[in-house]
Backbone as a ProteinNet text record, in pm:
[ID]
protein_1_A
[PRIMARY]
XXXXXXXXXXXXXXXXXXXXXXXXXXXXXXXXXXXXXXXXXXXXXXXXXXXXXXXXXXXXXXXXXXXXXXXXXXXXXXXXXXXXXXXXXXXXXXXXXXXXXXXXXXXXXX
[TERTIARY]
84.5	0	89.5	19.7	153	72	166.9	231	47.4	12.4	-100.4	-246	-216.6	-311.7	-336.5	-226.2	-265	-327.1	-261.6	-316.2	-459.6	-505.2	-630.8	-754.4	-649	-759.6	-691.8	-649.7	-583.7	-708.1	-744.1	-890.4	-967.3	-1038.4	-1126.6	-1219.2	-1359.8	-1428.4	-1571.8	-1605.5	-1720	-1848	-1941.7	-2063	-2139.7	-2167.8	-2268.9	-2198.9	-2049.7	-2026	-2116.9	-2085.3	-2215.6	-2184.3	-2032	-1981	-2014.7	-2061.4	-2073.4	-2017.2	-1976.3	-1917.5	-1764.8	-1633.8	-1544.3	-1462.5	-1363.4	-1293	-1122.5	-1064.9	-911.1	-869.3	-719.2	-620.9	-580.2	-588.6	-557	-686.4	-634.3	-709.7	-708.3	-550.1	-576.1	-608.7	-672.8	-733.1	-664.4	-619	-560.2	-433.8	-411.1	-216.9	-117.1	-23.5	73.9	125.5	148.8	225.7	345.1	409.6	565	569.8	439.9	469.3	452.5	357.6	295.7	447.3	491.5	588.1	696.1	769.6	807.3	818.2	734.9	686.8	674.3	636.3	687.4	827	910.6	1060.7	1116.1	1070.1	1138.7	1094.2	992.3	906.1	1008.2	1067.8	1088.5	1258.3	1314	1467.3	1446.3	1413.4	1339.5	1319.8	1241.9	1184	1067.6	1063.7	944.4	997	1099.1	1138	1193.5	1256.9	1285.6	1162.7	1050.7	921.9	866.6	852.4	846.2	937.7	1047.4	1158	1097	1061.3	1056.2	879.1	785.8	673.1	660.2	750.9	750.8	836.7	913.8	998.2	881.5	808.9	654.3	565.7	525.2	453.9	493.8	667.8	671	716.2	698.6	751.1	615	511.9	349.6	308.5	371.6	310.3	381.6	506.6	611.2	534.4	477.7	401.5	281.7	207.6	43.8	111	236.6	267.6	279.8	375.6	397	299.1	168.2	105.6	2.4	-27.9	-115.4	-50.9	114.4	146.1	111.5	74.7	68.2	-89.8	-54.1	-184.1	-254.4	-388.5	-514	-478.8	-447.6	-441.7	-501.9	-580.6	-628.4	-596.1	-568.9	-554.7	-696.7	-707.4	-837.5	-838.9	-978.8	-988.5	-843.7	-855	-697.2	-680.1	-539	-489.3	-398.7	-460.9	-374.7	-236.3	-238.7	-166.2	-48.8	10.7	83.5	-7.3	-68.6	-172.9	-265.5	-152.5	-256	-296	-431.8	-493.5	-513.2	-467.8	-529.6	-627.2	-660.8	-695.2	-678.8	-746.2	-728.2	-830.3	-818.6	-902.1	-991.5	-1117.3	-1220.2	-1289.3	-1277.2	-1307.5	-1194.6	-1098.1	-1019.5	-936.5	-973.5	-855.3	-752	-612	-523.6	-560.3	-570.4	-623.6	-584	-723.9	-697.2	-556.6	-512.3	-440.6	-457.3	-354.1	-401.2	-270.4	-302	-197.8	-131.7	-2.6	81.4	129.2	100.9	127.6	305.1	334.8	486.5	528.1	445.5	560.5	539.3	394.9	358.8	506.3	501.1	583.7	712.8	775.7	877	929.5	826.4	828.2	890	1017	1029.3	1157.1
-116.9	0	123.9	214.2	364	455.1	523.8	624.4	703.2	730.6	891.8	760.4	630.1	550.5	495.2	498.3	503.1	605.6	783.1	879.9	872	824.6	879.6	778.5	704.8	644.5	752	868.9	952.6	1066	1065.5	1207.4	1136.4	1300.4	1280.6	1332.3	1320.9	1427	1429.3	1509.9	1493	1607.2	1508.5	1571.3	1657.7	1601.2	1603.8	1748.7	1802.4	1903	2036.4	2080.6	2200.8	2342.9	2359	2473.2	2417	2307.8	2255.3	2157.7	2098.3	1958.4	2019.8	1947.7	1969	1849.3	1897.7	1815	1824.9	1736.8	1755.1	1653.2	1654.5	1536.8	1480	1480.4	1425.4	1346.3	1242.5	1255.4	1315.2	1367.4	1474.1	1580.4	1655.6	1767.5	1853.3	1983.6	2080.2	2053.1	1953.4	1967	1932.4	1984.1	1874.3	1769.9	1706.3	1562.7	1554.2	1667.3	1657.8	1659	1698	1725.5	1556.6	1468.2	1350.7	1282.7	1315.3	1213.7	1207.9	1344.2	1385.9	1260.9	1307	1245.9	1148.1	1045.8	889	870.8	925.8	967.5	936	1048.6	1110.2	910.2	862.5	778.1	683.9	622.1	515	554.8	655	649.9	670.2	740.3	731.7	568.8	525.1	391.1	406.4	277.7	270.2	337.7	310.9	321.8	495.6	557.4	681.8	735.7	749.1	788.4	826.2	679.9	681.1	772.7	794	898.4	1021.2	1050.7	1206.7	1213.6	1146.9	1137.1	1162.9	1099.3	1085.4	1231.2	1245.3	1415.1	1524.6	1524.1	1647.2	1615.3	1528.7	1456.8	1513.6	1501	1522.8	1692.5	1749.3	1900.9	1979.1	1920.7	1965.9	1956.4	1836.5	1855.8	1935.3	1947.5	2074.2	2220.9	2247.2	2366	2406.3	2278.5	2288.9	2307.1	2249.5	2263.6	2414	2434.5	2603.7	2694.1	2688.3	2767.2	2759	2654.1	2612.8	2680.6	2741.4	2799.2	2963.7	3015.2	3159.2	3205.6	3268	3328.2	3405.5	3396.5	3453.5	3371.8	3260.8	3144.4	3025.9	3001	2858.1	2743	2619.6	2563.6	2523.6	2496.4	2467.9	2284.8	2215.1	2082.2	1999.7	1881	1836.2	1727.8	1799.6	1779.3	1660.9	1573	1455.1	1454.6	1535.8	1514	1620.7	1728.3	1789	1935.8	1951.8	2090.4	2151.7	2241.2	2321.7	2427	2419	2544.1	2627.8	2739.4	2833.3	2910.9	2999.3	3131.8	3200.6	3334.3	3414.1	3384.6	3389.6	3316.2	3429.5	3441.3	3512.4	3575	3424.1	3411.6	3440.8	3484.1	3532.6	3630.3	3763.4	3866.3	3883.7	3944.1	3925.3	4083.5	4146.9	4273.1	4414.8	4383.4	4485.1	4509.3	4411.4	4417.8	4313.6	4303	4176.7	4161.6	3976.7	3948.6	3988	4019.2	4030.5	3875.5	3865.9	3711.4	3703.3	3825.6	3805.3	3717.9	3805.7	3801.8	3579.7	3584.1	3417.1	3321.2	3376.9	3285.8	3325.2	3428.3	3404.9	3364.5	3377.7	3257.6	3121.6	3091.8	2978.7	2966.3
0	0	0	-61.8	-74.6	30.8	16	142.1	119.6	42.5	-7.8	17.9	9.1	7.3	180.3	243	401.6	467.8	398.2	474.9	444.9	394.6	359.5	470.2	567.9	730.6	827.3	831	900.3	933	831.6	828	939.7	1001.3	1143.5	1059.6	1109.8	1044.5	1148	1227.5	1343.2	1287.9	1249.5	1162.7	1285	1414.3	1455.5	1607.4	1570.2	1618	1671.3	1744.8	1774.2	1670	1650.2	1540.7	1445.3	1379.3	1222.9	1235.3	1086.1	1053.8	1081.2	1152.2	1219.5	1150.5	1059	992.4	974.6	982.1	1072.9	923.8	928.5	848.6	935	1124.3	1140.7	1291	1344	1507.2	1600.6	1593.2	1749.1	1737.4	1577.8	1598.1	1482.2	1513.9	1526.6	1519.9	1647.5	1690.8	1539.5	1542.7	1447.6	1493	1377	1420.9	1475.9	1442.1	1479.6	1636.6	1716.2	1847.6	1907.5	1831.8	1861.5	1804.9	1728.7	1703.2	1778.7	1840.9	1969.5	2085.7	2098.2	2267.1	2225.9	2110.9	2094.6	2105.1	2049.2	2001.7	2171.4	2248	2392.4	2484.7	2470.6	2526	2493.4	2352.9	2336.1	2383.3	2387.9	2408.9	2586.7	2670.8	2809.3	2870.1	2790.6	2859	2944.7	2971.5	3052.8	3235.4	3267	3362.3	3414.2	3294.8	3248.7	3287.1	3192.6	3230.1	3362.3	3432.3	3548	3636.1	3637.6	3723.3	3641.7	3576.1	3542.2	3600.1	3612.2	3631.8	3807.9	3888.1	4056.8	4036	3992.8	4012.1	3960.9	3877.4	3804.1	3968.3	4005.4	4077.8	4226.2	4262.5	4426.5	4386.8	4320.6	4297.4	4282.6	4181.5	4215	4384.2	4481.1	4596.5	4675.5	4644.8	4693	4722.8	4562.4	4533.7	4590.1	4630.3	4699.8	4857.9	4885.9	5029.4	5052.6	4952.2	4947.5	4968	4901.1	4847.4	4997	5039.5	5172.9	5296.3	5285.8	5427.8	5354.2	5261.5	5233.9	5284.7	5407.4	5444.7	5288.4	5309.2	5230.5	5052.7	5049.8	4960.9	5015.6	4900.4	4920.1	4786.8	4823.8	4720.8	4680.4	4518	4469.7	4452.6	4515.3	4515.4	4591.8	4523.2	4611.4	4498.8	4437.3	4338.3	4320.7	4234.9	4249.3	4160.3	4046.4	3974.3	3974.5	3825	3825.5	3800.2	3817.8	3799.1	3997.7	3995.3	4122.3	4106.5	4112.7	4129.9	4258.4	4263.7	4391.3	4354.5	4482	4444	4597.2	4575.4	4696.4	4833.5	4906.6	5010	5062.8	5007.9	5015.8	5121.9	5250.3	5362.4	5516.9	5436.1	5514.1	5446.9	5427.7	5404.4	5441.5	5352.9	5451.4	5498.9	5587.7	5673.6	5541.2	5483.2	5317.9	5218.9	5242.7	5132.7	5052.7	4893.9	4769.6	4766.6	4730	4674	4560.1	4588.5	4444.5	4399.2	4294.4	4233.8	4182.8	4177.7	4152.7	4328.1	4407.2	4504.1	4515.8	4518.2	4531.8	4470.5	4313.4	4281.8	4289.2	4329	4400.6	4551.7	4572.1	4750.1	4770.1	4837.7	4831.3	4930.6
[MASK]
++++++++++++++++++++++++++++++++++++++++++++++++++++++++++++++++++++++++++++++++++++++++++++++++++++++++++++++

């Protein structure tokens, strides 16, 4: 089978979209391939085990950050975050005595 005769099970095409019929060359959308081919690339020279060490280091450095962010009076962390994404915000229910956070100063705290 040739190369122009495979791409052509590559097309997405979602009729029943709420913007209209929503049609891609590829499955993940929008993205390019070069980023998907990437992260196969990084995956297979990494390993399975590689992975894992960079995954527990994203992982104990996200809970580093929720630790951080939980001792800054008039911050709250948002939900309880299992992964590498924390959300805060300003703690509504406790002012710090009229003043706002400056977010520079947040992330330079440490």
């Amino acid at each position: 089978m040739f190369f122009f005769q495979l791409r052509s099970f590559q097309y997405f095409v979602a009729a029943e979209w709420t913007g209209g019929i929503y049609a891609s060359p590829s499955m993940p959308g929008s993205r390019p391939g070069g980023l998907i081919a990437a992260t196969w690339a990084a995956l297979v020279r990494m390993g399975e085990a590689g992975y894992l060490d960079c995954a527990r280091a994203i992982m104990s450095t996200a809970k580093e950050i929720e630790a951080g962010i939980r001792t800054i009076p008039g911050l709250r962390v948002l939900g309880n975050p299992h992964m590498a994404v924390v959300a805060f915000a300003a703690d509504e229910a406790t002012p710090v005595r009229g003043t706002t956070i400056n977010i520079y100063k947040v992330s330079a705290r440490h």
